[in-house]
LUMDORO-746361 format. One line per 3 residues: number of its first residue (from 1); their letters; for each residue y, x, z of C-alpha. Coordinates in nm, 3 decimals. Layout:
! LUMDORO-746361
NUM> a> Y X Z ~ ...;
This chain:
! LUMDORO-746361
1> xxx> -5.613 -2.021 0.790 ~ -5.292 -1.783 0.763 ~ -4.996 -1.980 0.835;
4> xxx> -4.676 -1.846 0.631 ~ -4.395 -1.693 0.864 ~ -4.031 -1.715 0.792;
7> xxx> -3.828 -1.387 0.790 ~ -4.095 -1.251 1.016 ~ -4.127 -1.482 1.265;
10> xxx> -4.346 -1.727 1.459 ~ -4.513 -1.932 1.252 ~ -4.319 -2.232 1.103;
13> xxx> -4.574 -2.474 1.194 ~ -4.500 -2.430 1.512 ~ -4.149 -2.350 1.546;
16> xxx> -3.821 -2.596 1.600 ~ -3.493 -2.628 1.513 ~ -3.212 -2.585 1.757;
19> xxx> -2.851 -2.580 1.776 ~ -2.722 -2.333 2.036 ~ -2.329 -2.360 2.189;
22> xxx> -2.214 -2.066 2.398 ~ -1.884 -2.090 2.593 ~ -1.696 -1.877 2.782;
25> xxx> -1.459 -1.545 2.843 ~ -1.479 -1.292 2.562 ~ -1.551 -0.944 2.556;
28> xxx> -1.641 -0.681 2.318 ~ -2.055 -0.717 2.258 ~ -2.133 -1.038 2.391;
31> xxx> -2.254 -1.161 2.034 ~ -2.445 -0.834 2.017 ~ -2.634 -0.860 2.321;
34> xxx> -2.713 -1.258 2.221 ~ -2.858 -1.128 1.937 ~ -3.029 -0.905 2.055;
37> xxx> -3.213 -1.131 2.245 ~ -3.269 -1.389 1.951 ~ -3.380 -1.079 1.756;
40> xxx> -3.687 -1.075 2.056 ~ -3.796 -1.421 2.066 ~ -3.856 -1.409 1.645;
43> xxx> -3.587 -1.614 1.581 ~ -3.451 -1.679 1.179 ~ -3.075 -1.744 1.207;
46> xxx> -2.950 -2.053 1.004 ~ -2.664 -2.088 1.023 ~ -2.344 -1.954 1.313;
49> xxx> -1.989 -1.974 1.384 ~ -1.770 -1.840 1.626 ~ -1.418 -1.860 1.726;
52> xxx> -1.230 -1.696 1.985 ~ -0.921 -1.883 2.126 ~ -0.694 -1.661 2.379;
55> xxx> -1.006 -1.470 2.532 ~ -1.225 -1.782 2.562 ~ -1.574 -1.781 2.305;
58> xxx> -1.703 -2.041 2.122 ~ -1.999 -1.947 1.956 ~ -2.267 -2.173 1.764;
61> xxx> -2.568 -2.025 1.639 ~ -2.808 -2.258 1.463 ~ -3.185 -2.098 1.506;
64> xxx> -3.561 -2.203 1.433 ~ -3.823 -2.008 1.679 ~ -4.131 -2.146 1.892;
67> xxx> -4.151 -2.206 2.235 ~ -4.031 -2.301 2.563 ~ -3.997 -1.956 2.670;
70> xxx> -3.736 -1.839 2.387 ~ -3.486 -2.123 2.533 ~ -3.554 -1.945 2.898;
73> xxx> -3.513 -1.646 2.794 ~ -3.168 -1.733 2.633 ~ -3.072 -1.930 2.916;
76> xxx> -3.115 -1.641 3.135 ~ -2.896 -1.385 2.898 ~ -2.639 -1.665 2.854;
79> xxx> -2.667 -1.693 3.272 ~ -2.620 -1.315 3.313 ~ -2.327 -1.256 3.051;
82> xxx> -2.093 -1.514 3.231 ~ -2.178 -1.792 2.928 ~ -2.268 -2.148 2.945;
85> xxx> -2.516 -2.219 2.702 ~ -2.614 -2.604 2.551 ~ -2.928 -2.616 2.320;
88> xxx> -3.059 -2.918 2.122 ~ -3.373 -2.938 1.901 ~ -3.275 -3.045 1.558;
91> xxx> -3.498 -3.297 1.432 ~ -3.647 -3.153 1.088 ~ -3.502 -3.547 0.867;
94> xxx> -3.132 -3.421 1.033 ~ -3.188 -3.040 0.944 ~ -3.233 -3.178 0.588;
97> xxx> -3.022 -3.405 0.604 ~ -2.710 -3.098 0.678 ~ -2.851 -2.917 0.442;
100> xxx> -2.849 -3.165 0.126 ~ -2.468 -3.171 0.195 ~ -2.454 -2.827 0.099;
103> xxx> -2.343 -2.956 -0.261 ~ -2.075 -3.156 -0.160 ~ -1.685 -3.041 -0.241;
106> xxx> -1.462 -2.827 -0.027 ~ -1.114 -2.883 0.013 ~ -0.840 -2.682 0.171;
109> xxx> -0.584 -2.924 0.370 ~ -0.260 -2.651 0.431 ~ -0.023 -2.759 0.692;
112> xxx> 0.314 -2.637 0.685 ~ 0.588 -2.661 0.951 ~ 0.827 -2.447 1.200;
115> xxx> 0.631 -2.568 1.509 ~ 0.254 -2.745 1.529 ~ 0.285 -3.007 1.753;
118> xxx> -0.012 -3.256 1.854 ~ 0.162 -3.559 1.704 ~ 0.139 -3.362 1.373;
121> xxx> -0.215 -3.286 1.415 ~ -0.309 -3.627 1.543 ~ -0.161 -3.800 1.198;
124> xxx> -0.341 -3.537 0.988 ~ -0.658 -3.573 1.128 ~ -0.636 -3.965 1.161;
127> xxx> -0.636 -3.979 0.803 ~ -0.849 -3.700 0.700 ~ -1.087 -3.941 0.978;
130> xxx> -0.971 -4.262 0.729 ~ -1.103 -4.106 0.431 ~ -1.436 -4.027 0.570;
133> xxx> -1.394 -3.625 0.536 ~ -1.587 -3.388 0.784 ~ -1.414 -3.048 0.913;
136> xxx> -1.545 -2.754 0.850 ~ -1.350 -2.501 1.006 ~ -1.000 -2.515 1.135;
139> xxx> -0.789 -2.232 1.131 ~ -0.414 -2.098 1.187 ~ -0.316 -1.854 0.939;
142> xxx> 0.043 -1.817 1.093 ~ 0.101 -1.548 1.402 ~ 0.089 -1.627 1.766;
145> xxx> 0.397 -1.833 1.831 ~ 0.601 -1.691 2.144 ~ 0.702 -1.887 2.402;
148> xxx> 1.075 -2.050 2.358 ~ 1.260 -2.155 2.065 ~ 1.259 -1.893 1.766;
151> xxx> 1.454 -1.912 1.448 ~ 1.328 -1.919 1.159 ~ 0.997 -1.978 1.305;
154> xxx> 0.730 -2.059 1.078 ~ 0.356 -2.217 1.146 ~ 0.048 -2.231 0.946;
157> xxx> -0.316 -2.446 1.002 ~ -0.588 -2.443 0.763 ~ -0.840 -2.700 0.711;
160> xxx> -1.150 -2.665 0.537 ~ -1.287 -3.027 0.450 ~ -1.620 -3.154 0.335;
163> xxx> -1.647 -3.443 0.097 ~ -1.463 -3.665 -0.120 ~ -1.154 -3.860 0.004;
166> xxx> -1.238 -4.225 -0.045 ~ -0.885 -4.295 -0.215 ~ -0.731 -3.960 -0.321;
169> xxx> -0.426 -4.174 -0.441 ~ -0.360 -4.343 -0.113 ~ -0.452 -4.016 0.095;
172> xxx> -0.165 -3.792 -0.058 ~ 0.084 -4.160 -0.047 ~ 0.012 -4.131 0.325;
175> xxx> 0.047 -3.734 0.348 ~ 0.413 -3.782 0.187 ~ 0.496 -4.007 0.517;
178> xxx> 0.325 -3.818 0.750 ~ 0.548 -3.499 0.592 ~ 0.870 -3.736 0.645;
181> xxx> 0.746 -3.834 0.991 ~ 0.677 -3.544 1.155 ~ 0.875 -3.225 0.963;
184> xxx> 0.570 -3.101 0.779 ~ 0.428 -2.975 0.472 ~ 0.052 -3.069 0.342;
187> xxx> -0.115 -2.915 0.045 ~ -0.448 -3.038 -0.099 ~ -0.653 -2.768 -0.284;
190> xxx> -1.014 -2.773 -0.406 ~ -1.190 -2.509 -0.318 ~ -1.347 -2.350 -0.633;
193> xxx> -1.332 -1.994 -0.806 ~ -1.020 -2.044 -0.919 ~ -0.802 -2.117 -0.601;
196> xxx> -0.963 -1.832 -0.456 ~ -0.856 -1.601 -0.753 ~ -0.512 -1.683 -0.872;
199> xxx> -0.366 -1.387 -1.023 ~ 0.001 -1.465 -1.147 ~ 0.279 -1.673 -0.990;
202> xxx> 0.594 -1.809 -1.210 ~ 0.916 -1.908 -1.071 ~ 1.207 -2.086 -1.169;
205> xxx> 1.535 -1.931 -1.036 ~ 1.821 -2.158 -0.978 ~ 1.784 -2.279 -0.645;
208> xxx> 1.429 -2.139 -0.613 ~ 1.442 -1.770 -0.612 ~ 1.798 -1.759 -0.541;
211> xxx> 2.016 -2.058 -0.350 ~ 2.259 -2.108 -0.620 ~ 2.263 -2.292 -0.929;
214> xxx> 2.419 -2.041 -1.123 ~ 2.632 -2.276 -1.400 ~ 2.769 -2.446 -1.097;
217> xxx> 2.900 -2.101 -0.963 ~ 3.053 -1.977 -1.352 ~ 3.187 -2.380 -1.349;
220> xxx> 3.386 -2.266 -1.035 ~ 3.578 -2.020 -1.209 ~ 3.655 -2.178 -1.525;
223> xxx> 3.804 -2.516 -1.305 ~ 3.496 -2.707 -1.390 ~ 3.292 -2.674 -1.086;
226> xxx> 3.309 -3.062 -0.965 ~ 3.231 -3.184 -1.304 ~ 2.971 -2.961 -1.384;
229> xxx> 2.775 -2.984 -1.056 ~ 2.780 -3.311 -1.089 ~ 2.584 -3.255 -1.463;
232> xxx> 2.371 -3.027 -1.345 ~ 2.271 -3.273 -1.036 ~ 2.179 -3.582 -1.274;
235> xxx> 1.959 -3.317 -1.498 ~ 1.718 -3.177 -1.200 ~ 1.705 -3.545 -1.108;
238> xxx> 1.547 -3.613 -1.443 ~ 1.824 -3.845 -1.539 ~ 1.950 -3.653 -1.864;
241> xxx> 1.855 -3.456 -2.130 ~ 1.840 -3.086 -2.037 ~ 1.942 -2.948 -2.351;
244> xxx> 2.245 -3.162 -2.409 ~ 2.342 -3.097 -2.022 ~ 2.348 -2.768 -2.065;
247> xxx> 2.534 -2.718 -2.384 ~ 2.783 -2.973 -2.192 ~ 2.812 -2.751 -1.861;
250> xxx> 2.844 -2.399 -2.086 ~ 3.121 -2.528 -2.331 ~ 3.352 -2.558 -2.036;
253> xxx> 3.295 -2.216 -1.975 ~ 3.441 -2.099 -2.282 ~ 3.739 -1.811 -2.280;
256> xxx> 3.585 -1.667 -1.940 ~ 3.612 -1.328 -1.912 ~ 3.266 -1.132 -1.913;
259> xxx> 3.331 -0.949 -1.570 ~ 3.336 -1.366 -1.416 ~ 2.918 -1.303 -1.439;
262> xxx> 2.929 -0.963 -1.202 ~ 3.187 -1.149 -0.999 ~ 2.974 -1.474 -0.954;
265> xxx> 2.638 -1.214 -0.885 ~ 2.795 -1.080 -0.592 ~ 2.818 -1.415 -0.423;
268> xxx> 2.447 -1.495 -0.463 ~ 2.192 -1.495 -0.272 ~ 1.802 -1.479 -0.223;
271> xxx> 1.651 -1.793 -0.080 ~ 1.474 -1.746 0.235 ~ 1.172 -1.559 0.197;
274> xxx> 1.164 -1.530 -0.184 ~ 1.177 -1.133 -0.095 ~ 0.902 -1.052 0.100;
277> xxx> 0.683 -1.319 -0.117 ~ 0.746 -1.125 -0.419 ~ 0.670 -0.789 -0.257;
280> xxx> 0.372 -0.943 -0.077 ~ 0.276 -1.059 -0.479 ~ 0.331 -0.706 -0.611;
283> xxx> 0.119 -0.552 -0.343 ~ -0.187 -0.772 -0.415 ~ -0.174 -0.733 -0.768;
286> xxx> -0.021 -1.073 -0.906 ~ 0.170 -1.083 -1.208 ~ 0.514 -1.268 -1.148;
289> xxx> 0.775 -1.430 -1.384 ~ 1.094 -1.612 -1.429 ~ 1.084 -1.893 -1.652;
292> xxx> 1.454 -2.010 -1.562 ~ 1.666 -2.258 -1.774 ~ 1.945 -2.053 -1.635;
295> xxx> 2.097 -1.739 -1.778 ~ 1.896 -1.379 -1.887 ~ 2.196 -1.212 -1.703;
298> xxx> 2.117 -1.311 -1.355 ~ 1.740 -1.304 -1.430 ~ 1.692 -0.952 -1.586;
301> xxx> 1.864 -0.820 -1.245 ~ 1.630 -1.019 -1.023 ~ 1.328 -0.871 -1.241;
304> xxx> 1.472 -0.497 -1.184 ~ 1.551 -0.540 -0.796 ~ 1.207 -0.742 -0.697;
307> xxx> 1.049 -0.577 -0.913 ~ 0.939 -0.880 -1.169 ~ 0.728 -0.875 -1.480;
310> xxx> 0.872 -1.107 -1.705 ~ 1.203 -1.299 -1.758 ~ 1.282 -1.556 -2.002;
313> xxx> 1.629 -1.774 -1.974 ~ 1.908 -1.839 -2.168 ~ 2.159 -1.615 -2.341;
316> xxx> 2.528 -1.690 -2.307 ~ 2.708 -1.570 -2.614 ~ 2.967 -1.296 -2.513;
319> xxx> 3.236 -1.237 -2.797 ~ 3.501 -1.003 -2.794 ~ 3.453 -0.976 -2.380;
322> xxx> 3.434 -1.357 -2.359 ~ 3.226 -1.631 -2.291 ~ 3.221 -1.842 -2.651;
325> xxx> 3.103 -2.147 -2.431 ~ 2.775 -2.130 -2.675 ~ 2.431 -2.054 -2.610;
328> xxx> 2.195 -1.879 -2.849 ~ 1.848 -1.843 -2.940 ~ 1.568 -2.126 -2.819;
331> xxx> 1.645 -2.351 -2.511 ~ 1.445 -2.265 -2.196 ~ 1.372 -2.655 -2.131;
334> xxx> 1.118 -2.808 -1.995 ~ 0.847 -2.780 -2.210 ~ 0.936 -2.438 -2.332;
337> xxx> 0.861 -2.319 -1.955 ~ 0.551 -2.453 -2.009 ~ 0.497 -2.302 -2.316;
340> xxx> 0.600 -1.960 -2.174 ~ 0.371 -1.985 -1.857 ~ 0.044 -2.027 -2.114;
343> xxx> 0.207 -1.742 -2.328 ~ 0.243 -1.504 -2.043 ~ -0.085 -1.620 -1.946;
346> xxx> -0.245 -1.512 -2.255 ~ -0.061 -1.205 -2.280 ~ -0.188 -1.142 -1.941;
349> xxx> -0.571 -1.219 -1.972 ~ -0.509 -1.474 -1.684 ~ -0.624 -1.841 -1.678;
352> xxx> -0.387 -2.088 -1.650 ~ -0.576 -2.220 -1.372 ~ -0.498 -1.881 -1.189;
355> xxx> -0.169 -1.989 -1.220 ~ 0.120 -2.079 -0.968 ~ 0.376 -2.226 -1.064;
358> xxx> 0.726 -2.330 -0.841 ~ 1.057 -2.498 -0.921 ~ 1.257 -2.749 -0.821;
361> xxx> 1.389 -2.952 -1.092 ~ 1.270 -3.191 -1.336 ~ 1.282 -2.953 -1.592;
364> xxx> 0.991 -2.782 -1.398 ~ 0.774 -3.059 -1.376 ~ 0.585 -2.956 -1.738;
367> xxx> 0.568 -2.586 -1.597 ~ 0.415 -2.700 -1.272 ~ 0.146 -2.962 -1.431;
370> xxx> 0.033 -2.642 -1.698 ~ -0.012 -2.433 -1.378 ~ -0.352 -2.469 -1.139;
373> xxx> -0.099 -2.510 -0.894 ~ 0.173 -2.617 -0.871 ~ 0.460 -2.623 -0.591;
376> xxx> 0.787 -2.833 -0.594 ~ 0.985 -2.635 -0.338 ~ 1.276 -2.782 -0.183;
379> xxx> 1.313 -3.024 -0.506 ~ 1.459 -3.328 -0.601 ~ 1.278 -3.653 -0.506;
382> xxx> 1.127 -3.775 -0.882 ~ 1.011 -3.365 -0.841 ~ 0.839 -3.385 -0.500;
385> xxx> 0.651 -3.775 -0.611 ~ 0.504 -3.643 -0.958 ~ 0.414 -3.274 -0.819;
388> xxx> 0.109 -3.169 -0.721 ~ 0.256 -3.009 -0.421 ~ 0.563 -2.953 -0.232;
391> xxx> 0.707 -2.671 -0.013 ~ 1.045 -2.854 0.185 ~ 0.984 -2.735 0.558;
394> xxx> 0.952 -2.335 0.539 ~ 1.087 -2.071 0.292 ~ 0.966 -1.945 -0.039;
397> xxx> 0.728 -1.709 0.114 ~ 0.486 -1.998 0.230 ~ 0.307 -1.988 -0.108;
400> xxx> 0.099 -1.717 0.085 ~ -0.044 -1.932 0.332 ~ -0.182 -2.143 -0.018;
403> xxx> -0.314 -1.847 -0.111 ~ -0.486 -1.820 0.227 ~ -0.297 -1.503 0.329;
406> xxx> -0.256 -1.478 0.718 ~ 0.091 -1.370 0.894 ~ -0.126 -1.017 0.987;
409> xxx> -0.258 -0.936 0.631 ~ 0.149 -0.942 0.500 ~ 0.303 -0.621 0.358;
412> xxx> 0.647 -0.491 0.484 ~ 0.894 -0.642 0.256 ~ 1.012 -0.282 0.228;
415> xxx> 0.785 -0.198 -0.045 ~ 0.906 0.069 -0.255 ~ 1.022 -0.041 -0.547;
418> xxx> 1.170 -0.379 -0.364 ~ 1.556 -0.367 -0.364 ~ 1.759 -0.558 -0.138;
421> xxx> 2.071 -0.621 -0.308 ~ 2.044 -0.920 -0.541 ~ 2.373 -0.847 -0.731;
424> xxx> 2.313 -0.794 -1.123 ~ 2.475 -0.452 -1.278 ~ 2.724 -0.516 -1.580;
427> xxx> 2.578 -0.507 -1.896 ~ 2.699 -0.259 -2.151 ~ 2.972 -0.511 -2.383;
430> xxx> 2.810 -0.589 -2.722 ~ 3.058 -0.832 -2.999 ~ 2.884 -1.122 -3.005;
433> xxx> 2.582 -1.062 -2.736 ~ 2.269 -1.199 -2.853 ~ 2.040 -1.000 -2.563;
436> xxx> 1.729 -1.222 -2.600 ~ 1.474 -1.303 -2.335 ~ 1.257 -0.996 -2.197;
439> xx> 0.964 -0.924 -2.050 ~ 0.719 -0.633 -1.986;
């Protein structure tokens, strides 16, 4: 009787598992010529993986072939290519075993931070450990730190985890403290079709794209600034209304002259990275908005010189020159954010699954739960406990590494079409100004 071959090669009654480890320097064709001699003894490939960490190979093939002479054979390449080879046969009950976990879920575990250090590592791991979860793969998606301190220095390790955590709850509780322990940042994806195809990030801009919180700045000039930052403060917090906040904070702006806007745009500036995040963005295709409860004036600039797609935010009411110390048109507020993220969504033939979403405020917290993700950067503390994520150790440009981007695969933030200077133009004088939200 015939017995059936697989891919070719000896039969599979006869054949074994094995799980092959080569170690050793790299060079250019050593995987080649190893296959090259797996390709003689008949052997079907399973399943391999291979890492190379400064010139030193680790390569795992997992193979099924016959014979005492195939494992010679490979001994004997491994011998004359400088390698060290370990093989063990695979029982056939574990072989199915590894395979039947081929349905589990995938997570991605990113860790953020300036500088991976082992005491970082060692508390990540000891819980990933905790909740029973297997590594996959660990990666860095960050560049090759030099040696010595280097500012602004940024750092980037990917997990990819196996299984279910056996309290999700408690595992992101103890993430938080590791984060406040050790300077880091850990984000918890699950990998599916979505994370690996978002298509449109949305922003909020006060103290996310830019440092400033604008009404603090205009508060300045009109003598207000203590009172109003202190307004301002207790609504990111959560711990008043936004509406009534900021019809509080603009009255005191009444009788400002118009130029105070260009005057208070010259002072601002970009947070740290937000620039080369948004070019990155443009030159992989994404879609980007504002969805600010700040002002259209400092957001339509921001959309010309980064090169944005859509801006919505409140319109001061100019009279005459003046500030009236009114607002007009609908509130950008917390759940109108929200509202405009599934709009633009729509609009855009995106999912709102495809969706990032970052702020910093509690007035963001319905725009980051509508979004598939969802990334408190730098935020208030009721802001960093109910989002899904948070950002607080690196600049804006780390929503890359979420997206899986490596330090290599970045675009010059010199894109054409990418200005540097943040300050708004004036806007042509209209009696009253009632310039609504845009987009395009």
């Amino acid at each position: 009787m015939l017995l059936r071959t697989l891919n070719g090669s000896l039969p599979i009654a006869h054949s074994t598992t094995y799980l092959l480890r080569f170690t050793g320097d790299d060079r250019p064709g050593l995987t080649a010529e190893l296959s090259a001699v797996l390709a003689r003894q008949g052997a079907a490939v399973l399943d391999l993986n291979q890492a190379v960490i400064h010139e030193s190979l680790l390569l795992g093939v997992m193979v099924r072939f016959s014979g005492e002479a195939a494992l010679e054979a490979l001994e004997d390449a491994a011998s004359q290519l400088g390698l060290k080879l370990k093989a063990r046969a695979v029982p056939d009950a574990d072989y199915d075993h590894w395979c039947a976990q081929e349905g589990k879920p995938r997570h991605i575990l990113t860790l953020l931070t300036r500088a991976v250090t082992a005491a970082q590592l060692a508390a990540v791991t000891g819980e990933i450990a905790t909740q029973g979860l297997n590594i996959d793969v660990i990666h860095r998606l960050s560049g090759r730190p030099p040696r010595g301190a280097t500012p602004g220095a940024r750092a980037c390790v990917e997990f990819w985890l196996r299984g279910q955590p056996r309290d999700a709850a408690a595992m992101q509780a103890r993430f938080m403290e590791i984060g406040a322990e050790h300077a880091l940042d850990l984000a918890w994806q699950k990998d599916d079709a979505y994370r690996r195809s978002r298509r449109m990030v949305v922003f909020d801009m006060d103290s996310t794209l830019i440092r400033a919180e604008v009404i603090d700045e205009l508060a300045k000039e009109a003598g207000a600034g203590d009172e109003v930052s202190a307004i301002t403060e207790a609504a990111m917090r959560g711990e008043i209304d936004f509406d009534d906040s900021l019809r509080q904070r603009v009255a005191t702006l009444a009788g400002l002259p118009e130029s105070v806007l260009q005057t208070v745009a010259q002072r601002l500036e970009l947070t740290e990275g937000a620039q080369e995040l948004v070019a990155n963005l443009r030159a992989f295709g994404y879609k980007t908005a504002v969805l600010s409860g700040g002002f259209t004036y400092f957001g339509e600039h921001l959309k010309e010189c980064l090169g944005l797609d859509h801006v919505y935010a409140n319109v001061l009411e100019i009279a005459q020159g003046k500030l009236t110390g009114r607002v007009v048109g609908t509130i950008v507020n917390g759940p109108r954010k929200a509202e405009l993220l599934k709009q633009i969504a729509a609009e855009e033939g995106i999912h709102p699954r495809q969706v990032i979403a970052v702020g910093d405020g509690a007035n963001d917290l319905p725009m980051l739960a509508a979004a598939g993700l969802g990334i408190a950067f730098h935020a208030k503390p009721k802001v960093r406990e109910e989002a899904e994520h948070a950002v607080s150790t690196l600049g804006l440009d780390a929503v890359l590494y979420l997206l899986g981007v490596r330090d290599r695969e970045r675009h010059d933030v010199t894109l054409e079409g990418v200005q540097e200077d943040v300050t708004p133009k004036r806007q042509d004088a209209k009696t009253p100004r009632k310039a609504g939200p845009s987009s395009s």
